[in-house]
N, C-alpha and C positions, 0 to 999 in steps of 0.2 A: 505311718508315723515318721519312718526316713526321709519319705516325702515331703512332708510336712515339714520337719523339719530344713530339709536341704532350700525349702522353697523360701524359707523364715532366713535362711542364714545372709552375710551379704556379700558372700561370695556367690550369690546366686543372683543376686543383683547384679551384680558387675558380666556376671555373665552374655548377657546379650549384647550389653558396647562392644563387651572381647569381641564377639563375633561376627558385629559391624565392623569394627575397626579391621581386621584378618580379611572381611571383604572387600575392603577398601584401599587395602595395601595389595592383595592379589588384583585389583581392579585398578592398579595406581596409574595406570597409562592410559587408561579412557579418563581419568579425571585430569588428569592432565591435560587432554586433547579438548575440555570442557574448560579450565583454566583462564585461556584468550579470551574465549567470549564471557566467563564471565568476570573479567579483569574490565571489559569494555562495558557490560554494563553499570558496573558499579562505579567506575569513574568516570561517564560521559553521560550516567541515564541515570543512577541514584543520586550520587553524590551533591549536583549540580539542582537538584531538588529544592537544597538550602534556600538556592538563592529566588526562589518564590515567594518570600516574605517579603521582598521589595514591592511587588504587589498591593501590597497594606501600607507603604510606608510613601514618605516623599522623598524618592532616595535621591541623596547629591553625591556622586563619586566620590567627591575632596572628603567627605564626613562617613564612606562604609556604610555598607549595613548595619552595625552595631551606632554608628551618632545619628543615622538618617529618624526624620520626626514622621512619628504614626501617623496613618490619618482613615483609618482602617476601610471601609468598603466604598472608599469615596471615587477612586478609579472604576466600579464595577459599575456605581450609578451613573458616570459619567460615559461607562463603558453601555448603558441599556436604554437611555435616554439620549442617545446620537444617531440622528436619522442616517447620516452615514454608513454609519457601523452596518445596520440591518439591510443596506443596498450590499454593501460587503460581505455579509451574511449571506445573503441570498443567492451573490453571485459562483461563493463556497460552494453551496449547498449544487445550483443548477453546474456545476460542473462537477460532481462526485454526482448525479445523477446521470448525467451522457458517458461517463466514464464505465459505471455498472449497466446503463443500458444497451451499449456501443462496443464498449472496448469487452467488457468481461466475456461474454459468451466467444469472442472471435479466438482466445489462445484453446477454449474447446473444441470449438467444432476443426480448428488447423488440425489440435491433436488427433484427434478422431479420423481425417482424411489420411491424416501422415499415419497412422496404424490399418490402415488399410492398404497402404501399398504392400505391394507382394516385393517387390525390387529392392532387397536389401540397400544395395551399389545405390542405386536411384534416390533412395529413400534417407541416405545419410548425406548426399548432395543436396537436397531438400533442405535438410535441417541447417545442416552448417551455413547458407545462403538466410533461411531465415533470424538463425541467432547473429549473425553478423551486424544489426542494426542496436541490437541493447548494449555492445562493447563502442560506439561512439556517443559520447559525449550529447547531450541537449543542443552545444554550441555549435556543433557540427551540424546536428539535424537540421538546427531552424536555421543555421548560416545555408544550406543546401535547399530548403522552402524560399527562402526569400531569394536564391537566383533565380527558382524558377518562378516564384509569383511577381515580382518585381513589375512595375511599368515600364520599366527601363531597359527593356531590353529580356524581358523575363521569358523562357521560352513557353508558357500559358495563355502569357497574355498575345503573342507573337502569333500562336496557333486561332484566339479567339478572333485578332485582327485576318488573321490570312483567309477565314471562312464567315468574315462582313460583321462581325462582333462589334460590339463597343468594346475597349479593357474596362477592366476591373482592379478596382485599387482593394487586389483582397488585404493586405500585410493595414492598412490604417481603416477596415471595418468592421462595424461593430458586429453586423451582421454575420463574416464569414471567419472572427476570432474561432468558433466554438469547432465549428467543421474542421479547421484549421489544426484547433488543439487537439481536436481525439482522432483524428487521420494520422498526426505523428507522432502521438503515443502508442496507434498500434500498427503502424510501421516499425518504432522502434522496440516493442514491448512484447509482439505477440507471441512471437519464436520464441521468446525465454521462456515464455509462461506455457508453453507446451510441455517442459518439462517435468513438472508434476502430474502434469495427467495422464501423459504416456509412462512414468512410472509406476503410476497408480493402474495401466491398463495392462501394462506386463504381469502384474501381480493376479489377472481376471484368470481362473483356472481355464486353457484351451479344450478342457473336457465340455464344458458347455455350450461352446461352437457348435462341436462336433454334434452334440445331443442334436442342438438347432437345427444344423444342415439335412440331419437324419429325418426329422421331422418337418422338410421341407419349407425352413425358414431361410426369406432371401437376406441379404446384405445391410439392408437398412432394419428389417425386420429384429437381427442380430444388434444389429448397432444400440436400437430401439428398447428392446429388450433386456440385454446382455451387456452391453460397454457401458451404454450410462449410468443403467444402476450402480453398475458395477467401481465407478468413480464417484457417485451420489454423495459418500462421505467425504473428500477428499474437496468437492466442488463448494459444499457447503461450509466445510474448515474457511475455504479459501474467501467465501464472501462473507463469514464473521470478520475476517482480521481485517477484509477490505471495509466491512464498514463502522471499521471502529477507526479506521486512520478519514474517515467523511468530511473531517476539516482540515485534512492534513494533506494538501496535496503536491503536485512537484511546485515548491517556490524558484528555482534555478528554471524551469520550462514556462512556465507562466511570466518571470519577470522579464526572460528576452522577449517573450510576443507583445507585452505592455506597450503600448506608448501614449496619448493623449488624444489621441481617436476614438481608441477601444477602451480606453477605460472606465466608461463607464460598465463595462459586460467584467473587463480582465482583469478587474480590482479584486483580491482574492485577501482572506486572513493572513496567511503568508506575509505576502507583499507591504499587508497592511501593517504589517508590526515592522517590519524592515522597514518602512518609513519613516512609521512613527518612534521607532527604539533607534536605531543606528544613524539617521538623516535628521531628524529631529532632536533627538536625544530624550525622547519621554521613554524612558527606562523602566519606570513603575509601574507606566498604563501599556506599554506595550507587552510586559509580563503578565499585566490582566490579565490581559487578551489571551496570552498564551494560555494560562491557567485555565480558561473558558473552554477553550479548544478540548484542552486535556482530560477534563470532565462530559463534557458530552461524548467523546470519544470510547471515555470508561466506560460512559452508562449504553452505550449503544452495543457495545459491547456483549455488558452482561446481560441485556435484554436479547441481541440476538440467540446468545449465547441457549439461555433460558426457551426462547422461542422456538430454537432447535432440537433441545431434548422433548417438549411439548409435544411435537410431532414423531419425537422416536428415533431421530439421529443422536447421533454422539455428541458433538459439540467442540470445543475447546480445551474444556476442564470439567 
């Protein structure tokens, strides 16, 4: 009956925010530490959300979004009925595929070699040597590729000449754009991306080794059995988020390899809206465009997402 009552009363109600709230203020310095980041998305990734209704509209700076005239899905038709677009689509698409074919697996198997060294001392000269290439800059990279690919004097082509070659004009082909691109993404990419998997491999309990070794299991056998799985969740997190960013690729590393040679291969979504939004000035349709991105991206998402639990991993959410 006291129960009942006390359950009825609305002091008993309030009771559970008290209790959140007395969490939340003993916990006040991890939200705090949470704070920055989400300051950053709400004023660079919600906020700017707004201006997606230009999309629908004919938008003229001088008149805002609030005087600019409707003209509602008429950029999306113009957006799906341009043979352009779909060579640009494609070219998206064949480069988020060399990128998960090529580049994804190599930051594993690096981790997996680097957790096999026995040689502490050795083993952190390793690393530091590998992450050294993700803290320079794109401009740096492909400025250091095109000394060496150059005709002019490029030491590649200098090497091809010195042993009866013809040169190669790689930097304006269509054909060696692609090689080009994913050899310096995981030059510069793959050391960093070690780091979650060797975190995720520190966390494999060393009791299991042990079992293995006892039971006369060799090196790769452990690898095979024990380290992979054992990062299984961890690897798969990593290629939902990779393929939900699938039309999202580096626009800063693709626009310096661009030029009028390659582009038919190096025309990318990116580049395409920097054209057409900042050089052009189609403001509306290149926010289509954006829009489009942003939705295939969601839905690839939640399908892998969904595909993942299907088979019994975790997922995302």
């Amino acid at each position: 009956m006291n129960n009942t009552a006390l359950q009825g009363s609305p002091g008993a109600a309030l009771r559970p925010k008290s209790g959140r709230w007395k969490r939340m203020v003993r916990n006040r310095y991890i939200y705090l530490m949470i704070l920055p980041g989400l300051l950053y998305f709400i004023l660079f990734k919600y906020i700017p959300m707004f201006g997606l209704i230009i999309s629908f509209q004919d938008y003229q700076p001088y008149k805002g979004i609030m005087g600019s005239d409707w003209v509602g899905l008429e950029h999306f038709r113009r957006l799906f009925t341009d043979s352009e677009f779909w060579v640009i689509f494609k070219n998206t698409l064949v480069v988020f595929v060399v990128n998960i074919v090529f580049y994804f697996p190599v930051p594993i198997i690096l981790a997996v070699m680097l957790n096999e060294v026995a040689n502490s001392y050795f083993k952190r000269i390793v690393q530091t040597i590998v992450y050294v290439p993700h803290f320079l800059s794109w401009v740096i990279i492909v400025s250091i590729s095109f000394v060496m690919l150059t005709m002019d004097g490029g030491i590649i082509n200098e090497l091809l000449a010195y042993f009866g070659f013809e040169p190669i004009n790689f930097l304006m082909s269509s054909a060696w754009f692609r090689p080009i691109y994913v050899l310096q993404v995981i030059w510069r990419e793959a050391g960093w991306g070690t780091i979650v998997y060797l975190a995720a491999m520190a966390a494999i309990d060393p009791g299991l080794y042990e079992a293995a070794r006892m039971d006369g299991a060799g090196r790769f056998q452990q690898i095979w059995h024990i380290t992979l799985p054992g990062i299984r969740t961890v690897v798969i997190v990593l290629l939902i988020l990779k393929i939900g960013s699938v039309l999202d690729t580096s626009f800063e590393h693709i626009y310096l390899l661009l030029n009028s040679m390659n582009k038919n291969v190096a025309e990318i979504l990116d580049t395409f809206v920097y054209t057409a939004g900042l050089k052009q000035g189609q403001f509306s349709f290149s926010t289509a465009v954006g829009l489009f991105k942003s939705v295939i991206g969601l839905i690839l998402v939640m399908f892998s997402n969904w595909l993942a639990k299907k088979f019994g991993e975790e997922g995302i959410y």
